[in-house]
Every structure is written in structure tokens, then in C-alpha cells.
C-alpha positions as CSV (number, residue, x, y, z in Angstrom):
1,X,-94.7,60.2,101.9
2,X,-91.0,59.9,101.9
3,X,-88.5,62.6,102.3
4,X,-87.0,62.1,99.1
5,X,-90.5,61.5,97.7
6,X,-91.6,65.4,98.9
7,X,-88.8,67.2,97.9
8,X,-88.9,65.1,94.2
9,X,-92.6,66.7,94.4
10,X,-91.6,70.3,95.9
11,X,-88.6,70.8,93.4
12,X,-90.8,69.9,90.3
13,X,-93.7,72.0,91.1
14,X,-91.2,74.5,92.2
15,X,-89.7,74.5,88.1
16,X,-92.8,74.1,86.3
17,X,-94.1,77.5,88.5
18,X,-90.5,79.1,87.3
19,X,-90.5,78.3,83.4
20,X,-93.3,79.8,81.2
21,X,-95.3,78.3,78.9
22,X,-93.8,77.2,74.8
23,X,-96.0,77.3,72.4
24,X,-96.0,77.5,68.3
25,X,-97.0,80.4,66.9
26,X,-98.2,81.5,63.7
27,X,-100.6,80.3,61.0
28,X,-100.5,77.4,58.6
29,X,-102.6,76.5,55.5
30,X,-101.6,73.0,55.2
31,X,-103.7,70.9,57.2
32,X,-100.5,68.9,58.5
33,X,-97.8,71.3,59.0
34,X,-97.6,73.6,62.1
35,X,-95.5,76.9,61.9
36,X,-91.7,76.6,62.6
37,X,-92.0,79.4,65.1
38,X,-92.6,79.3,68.6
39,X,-92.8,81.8,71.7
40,X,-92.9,82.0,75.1
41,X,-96.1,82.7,76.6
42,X,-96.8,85.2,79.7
43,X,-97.1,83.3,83.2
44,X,-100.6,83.9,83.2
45,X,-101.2,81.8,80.0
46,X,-101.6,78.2,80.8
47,X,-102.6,77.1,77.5
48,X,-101.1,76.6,74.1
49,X,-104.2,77.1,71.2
50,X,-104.9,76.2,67.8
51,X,-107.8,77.5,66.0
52,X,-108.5,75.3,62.9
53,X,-111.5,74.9,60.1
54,X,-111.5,74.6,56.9
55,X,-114.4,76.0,53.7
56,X,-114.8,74.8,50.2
57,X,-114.4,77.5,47.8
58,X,-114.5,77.5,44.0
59,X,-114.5,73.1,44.3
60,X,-111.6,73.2,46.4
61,X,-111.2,72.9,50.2
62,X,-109.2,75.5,52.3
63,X,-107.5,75.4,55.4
64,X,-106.4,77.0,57.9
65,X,-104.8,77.1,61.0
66,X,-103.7,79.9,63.9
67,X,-101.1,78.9,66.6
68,X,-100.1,80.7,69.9
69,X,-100.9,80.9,73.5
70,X,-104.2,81.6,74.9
71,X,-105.3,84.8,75.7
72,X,-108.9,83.3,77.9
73,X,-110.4,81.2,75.7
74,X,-109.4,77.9,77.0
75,X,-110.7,76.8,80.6
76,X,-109.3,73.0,80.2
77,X,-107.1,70.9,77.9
78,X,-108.9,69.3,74.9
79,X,-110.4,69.9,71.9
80,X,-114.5,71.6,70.8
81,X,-115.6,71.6,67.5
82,X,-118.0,74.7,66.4
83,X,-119.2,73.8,62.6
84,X,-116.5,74.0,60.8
85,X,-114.0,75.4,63.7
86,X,-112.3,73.8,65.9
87,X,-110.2,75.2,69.1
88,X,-108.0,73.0,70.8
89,X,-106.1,73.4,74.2
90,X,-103.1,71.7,75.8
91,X,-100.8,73.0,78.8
92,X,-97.3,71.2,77.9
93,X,-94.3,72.6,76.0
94,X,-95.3,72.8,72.1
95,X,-98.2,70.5,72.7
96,X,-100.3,72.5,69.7
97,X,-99.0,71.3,66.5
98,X,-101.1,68.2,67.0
99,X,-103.8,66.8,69.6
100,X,-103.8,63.6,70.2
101,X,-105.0,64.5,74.0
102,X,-105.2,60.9,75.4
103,X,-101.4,60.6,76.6
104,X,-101.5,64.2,78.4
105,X,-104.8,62.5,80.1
106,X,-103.2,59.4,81.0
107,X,-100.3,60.7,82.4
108,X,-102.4,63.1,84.6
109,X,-104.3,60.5,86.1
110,X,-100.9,58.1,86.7
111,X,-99.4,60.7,88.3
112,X,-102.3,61.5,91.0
113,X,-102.5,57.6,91.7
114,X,-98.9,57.1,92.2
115,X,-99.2,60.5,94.8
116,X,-102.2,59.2,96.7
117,X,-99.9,56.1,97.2
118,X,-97.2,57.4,98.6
């Protein structure tokens, strides 16, 4: 690899190690809204969560939704449904108000091509 190419790599790995973790916090019961609120989480925490499911009670549906960084319950970025629960990870700045995971995929893999190349 180049010079410039290494320290580009160095200084970036270098930031991400020195700024923590954003993530939303709080808890919504509207199936598209996420709380306005976010926090920083502790280094350890690599994870933003969201907890969502939803029960029908009385002929309507309820839903709801907890936010915040993860504590150790997420061991990789994506999304596992348990009945009506679902838990989703990401690792990127206020990646948990929605998952569309594919992107944060893509731009993993992109990213380890274009370092093999150089």
C-alpha cells in the first residue's frame, strides 16, 4: 500500500477507536417513528439496539418499540425475529431507527476489496 493510502487507513481507525458509539434512545409506539432522543453509548458497546413486536389486544394491534445501546445482546449487525419480537443490531451512528441492513453490508465488503487491492 501507499503512504498516503496507510496513513488514510491509520487516521480513520485511529477516530472511529476515539468517538463512542450514537444511538437513539427511548421507546416508541408508533411502528414508524423512533424517539427524538439519542445518547452516547460506553466504548465497550459496539451496537445500537432496537427491540420491536407488536400483540393484538381488544381487535386492535399494539406496538412497541425500545431504542438504546446494547448492553450484550448483540454479537453481529442484523436483525432475528423471536415470534412476535424482533431485536435488531447495527454499529454506525443512529443506525437504529430503521434497518435496512444491506447498505452497512455492502459497504463492508467494498471497503475490504478496495484494502486487499492496495
Amino acid at each position: 500500500m501507499s503512504v498516503p493510502t496507510n496513513i488514510f487507513l491509520y487516521c480513520s481507525l485511529l477516530i472511529a477507536g476515539v468517538f463512542s458509539l450514537q444511538c437513539y434512545s427511548g421507546i416508541s409506539t408508533v411502528s414508524d417513528k423512533h424517539p427524538t432522543f439519542n445518547m452516547t453509548c460506553a466504548k465497550v458497546s459496539e451496537f445500537c439496539l432496537k427491540v420491536s413486536g407488536s400483540v393484538k389486544y381488544n381487535g386492535k394491534t399494539l406496538y412497541q418499540a425500545s431504542y438504546g445501546c446494547d448492553v450484550g445482546t448483540c454479537l453481529s449487525p442484523g436483525c432475528t425475529d423471536l415470534g412476535s419480537v424482533k431485536t435488531c443490531c447495527c454499529g454506525t451512528d443512529l443506525c437504529n431507527s430503521s434497518f435496512r441492513g444491506g447498505f452497512s453490508l455492502i459497504m463492508l465488503i467494498v471497503s475490504i476489496v478496495f484494502i486487499c487491492q492496495h
